[in-house]
C-alpha positions as CSV (number, residue, x, y, z in Angstrom):
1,X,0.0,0.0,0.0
2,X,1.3,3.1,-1.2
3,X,2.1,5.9,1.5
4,X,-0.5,8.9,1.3
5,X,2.7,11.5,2.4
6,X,4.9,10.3,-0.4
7,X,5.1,13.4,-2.6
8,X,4.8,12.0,-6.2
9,X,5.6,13.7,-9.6
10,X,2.9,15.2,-11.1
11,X,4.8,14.4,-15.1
12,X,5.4,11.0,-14.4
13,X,4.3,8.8,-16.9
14,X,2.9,11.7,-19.6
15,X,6.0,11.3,-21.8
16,X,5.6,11.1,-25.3
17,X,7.6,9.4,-28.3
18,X,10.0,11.9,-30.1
19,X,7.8,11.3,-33.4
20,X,4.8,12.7,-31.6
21,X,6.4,15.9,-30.5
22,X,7.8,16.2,-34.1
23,X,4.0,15.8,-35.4
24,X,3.1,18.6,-32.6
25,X,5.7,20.8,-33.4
26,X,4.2,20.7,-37.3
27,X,0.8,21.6,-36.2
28,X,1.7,24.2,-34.1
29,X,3.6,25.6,-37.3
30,X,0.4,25.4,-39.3
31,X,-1.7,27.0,-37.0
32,X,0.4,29.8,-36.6
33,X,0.8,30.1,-40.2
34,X,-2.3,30.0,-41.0
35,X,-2.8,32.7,-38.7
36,X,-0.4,34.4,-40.2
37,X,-2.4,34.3,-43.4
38,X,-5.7,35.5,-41.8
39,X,-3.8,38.3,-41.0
40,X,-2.0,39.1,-43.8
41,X,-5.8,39.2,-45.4
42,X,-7.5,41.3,-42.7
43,X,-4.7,43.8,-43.6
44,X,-4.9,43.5,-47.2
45,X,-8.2,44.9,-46.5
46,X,-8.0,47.3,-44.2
47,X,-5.9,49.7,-44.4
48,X,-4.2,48.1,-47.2
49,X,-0.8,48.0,-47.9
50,X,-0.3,51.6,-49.1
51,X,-2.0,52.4,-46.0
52,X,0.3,50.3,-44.1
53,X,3.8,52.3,-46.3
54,X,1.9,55.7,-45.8
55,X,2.0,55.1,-42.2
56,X,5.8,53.6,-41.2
57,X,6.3,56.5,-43.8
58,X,5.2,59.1,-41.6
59,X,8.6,59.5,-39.3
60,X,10.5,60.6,-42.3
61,X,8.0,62.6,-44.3
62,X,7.8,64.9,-41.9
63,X,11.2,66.2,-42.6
64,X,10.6,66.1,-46.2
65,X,9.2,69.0,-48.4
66,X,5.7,68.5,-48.2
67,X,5.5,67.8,-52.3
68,X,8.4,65.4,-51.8
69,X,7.5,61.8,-52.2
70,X,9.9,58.6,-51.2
71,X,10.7,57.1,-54.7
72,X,10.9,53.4,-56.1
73,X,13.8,52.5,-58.0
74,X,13.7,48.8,-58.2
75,X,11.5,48.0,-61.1
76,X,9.7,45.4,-58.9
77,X,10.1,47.4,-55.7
78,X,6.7,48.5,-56.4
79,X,5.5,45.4,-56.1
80,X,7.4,43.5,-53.1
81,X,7.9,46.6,-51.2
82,X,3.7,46.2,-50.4
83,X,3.9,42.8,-50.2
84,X,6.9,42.4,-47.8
85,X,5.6,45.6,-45.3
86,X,2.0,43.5,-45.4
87,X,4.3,40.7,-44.4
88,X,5.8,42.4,-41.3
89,X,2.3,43.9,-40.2
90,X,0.6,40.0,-40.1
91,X,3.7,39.3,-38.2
92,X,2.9,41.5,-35.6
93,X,-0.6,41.2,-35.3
94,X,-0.1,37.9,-34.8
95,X,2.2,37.7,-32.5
96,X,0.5,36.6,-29.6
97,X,-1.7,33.5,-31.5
98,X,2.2,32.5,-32.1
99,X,3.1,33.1,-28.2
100,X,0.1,31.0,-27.8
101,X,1.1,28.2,-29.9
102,X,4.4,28.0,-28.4
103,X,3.0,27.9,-24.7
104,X,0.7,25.1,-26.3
105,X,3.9,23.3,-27.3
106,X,6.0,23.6,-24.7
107,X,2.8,23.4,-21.9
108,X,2.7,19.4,-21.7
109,X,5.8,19.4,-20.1
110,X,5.3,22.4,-17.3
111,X,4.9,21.7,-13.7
112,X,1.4,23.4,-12.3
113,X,3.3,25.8,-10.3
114,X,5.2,26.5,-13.9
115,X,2.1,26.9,-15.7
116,X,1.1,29.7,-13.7
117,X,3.3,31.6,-14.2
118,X,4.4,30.9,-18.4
119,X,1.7,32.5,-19.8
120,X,2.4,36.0,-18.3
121,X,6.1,35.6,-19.0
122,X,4.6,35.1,-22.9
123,X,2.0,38.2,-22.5
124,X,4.8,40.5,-21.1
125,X,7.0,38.7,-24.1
126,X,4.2,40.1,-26.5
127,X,3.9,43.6,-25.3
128,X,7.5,44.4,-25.1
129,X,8.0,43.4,-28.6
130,X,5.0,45.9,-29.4
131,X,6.5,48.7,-27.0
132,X,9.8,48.4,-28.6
133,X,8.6,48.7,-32.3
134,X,6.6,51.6,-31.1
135,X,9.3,53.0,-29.6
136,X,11.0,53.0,-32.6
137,X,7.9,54.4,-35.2
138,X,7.0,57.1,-32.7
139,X,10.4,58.7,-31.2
140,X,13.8,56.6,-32.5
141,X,12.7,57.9,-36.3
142,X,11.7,60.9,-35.9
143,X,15.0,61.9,-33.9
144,X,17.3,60.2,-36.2
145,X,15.7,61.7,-39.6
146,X,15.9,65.3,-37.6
147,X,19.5,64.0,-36.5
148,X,20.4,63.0,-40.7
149,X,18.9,65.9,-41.6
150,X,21.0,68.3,-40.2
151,X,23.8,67.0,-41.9
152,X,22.1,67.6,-46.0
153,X,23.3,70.1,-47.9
154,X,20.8,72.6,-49.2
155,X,21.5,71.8,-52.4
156,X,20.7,68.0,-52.3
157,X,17.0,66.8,-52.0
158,X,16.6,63.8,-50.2
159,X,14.7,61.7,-52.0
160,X,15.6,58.2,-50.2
161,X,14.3,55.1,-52.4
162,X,11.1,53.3,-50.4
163,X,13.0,49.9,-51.0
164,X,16.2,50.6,-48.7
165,X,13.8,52.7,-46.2
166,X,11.9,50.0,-45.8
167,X,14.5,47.5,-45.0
168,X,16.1,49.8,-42.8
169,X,12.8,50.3,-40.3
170,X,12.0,46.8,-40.9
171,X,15.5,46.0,-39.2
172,X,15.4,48.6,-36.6
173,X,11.8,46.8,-35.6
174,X,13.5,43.7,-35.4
175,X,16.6,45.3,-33.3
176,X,14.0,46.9,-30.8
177,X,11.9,44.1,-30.6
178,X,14.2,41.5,-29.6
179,X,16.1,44.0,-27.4
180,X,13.2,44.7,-25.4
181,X,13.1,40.8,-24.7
182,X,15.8,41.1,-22.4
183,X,13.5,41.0,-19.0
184,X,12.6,38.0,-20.2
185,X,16.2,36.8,-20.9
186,X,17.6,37.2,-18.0
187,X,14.5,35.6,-15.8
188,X,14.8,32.4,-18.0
189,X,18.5,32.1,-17.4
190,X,18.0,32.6,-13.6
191,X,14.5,30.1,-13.6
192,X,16.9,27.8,-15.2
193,X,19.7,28.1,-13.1
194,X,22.4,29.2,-15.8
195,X,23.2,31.9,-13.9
196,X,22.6,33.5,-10.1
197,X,20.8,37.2,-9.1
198,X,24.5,38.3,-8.1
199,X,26.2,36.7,-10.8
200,X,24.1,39.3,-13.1
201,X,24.8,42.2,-10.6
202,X,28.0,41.6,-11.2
203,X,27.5,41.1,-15.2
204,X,26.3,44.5,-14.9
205,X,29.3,46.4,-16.1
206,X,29.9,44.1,-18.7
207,X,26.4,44.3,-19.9
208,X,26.1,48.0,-20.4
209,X,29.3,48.2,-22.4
210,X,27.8,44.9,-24.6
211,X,24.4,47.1,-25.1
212,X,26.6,50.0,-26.2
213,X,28.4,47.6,-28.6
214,X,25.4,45.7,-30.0
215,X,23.6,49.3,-30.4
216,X,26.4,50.4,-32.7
217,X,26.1,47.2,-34.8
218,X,22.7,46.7,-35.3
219,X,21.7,50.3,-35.8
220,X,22.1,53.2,-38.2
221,X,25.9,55.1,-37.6
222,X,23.9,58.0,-36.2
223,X,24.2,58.3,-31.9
224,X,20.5,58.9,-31.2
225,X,19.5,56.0,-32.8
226,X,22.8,54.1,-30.9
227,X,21.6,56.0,-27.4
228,X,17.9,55.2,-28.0
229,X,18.3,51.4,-28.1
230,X,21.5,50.8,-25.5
231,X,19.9,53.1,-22.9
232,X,16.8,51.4,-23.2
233,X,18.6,47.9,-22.8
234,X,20.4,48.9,-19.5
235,X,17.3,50.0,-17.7
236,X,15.1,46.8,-19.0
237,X,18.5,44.4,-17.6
238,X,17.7,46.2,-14.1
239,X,14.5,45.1,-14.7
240,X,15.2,41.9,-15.3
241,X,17.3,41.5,-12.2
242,X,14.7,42.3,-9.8
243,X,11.9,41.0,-11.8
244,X,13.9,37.7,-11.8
245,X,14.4,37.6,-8.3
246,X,10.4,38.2,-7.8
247,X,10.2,35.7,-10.1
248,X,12.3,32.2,-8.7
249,X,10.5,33.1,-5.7
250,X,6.9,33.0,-6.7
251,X,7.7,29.8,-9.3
252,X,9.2,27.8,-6.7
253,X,7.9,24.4,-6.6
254,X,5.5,23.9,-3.2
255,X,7.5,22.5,-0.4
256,X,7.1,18.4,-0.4
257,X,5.6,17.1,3.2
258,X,7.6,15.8,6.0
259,X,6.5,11.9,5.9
260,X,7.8,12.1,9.5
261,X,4.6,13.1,11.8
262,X,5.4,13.8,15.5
């Protein structure tokens, strides 16, 4: 007879064969792909994808000449230019039915106390991404045009090409949205033991010259672009420290009872 006080795994017994998480994995591809392409179709309707170009367009038409236009120089730019911003903007919008089809992936294998506390690590996931990109749209490009601007001759109209603006927003997105993840970095590597609270106290130096080095790499050779994304990474590491010492706390797995009864 099996002893009541013997604390017993709650995952025992639910693994599965590697060819069934390979045949999950698939479907959780396809349903995030195809909601990917309900997206891409709700935005092909509304606004469109000129209305999607007119408005990543806005940061640097305003310091444009109000008859000046961004111009396409590609002879198929006008096409896949549309076509690859629509892309990016069903990305985003579906970002968090793709948070959720990871969580559905990866939930099988979570303790209860780990459940709790997964899907709020993948909604805080969600909304940095969105903060970061706009962060980016609403202050990063309308300093950095203002900054670039400065530095045209009056003689010269800039005229940029929609093809290379477009990649270069589309990458600064990117930039912002995965460095905004680092919260959620740094309480992973703690939950998982890779590293201790203090050990990323002590990282802390290290870390702010990395940002500084990573911001000069991955974003335009202008300083308020380099300033807007390192600053931003320092203050969201702090936040990562004490959020991850919050965070080991309150996922700690419930103390097992004493079988020994006095």
């Amino acid at each position: 007879m099996s002893d009541p006080n013997k604390s017993t795994d709650e995952l025992a017994g639910t693994e599965q064969p590697f060819v069934q998480h390979l045949v999950e994995l698939r479907d959780r591809l396809m349903y995030g792909m195809a909601g990917l392409a309900v997206c891409m179709a709700i935005l092909a309707i509304w606004p469109g994808p000129s209305g999607l170009i007119d408005l990543i367009a806005v940061p640097i038409r305003a310091h444009m000449p109000p008859d000046a236009k961004l111009i396409a120089v590609g002879v198929f730019s006008p096409f896949f230019v549309p076509l690859k911003v629509l892309a990016m903007g069903a990305l985003l919008m579906s970002l968090p039915w793709w948070m959720y089809q990871i969580w559905a992936f990866v939930a099988p294998g979570l303790y209860s106390h780990e459940k709790r506390f997964a899907v709020p690590l993948i909604v805080l996931g969600s909304l940095l991404a969105y903060v970061g990109i706009a962060f980016v749209q609403f202050f990063v490009l309308d300093k950095m045009f203002g900054f670039i601007q400065q530095f045209t001759p009056k003689s010269v109209a800039a005229t940029p090409d929609i093809a290379s603006y477009v990649e270069a927003i589309l990458s600064l997105y990117l930039a912002f949205g995965l460095a905004f993840q680092v919260p959620i970095v740094v309480v992973l590597l703690v939950k998982m033991s890779l590293v201790s609270v203090q050990q990323l106290k002590d990282f802390r130096g290290y870390f702010i010259v990395l940002a500084f080095v990573v911001a000069a790499v991955v974003t335009p050779p202008d300083v308020i672009s380099q300033l807007a994304l390192a600053v931003p990474m320092c203050l969201l590491y702090e936040l990562g420290i004490w959020g991850a010492r919050w965070f080991v706390q309150a996922t700690a797995a419930p103390a097992t009872e004493d079988s020994a009864t006095n």
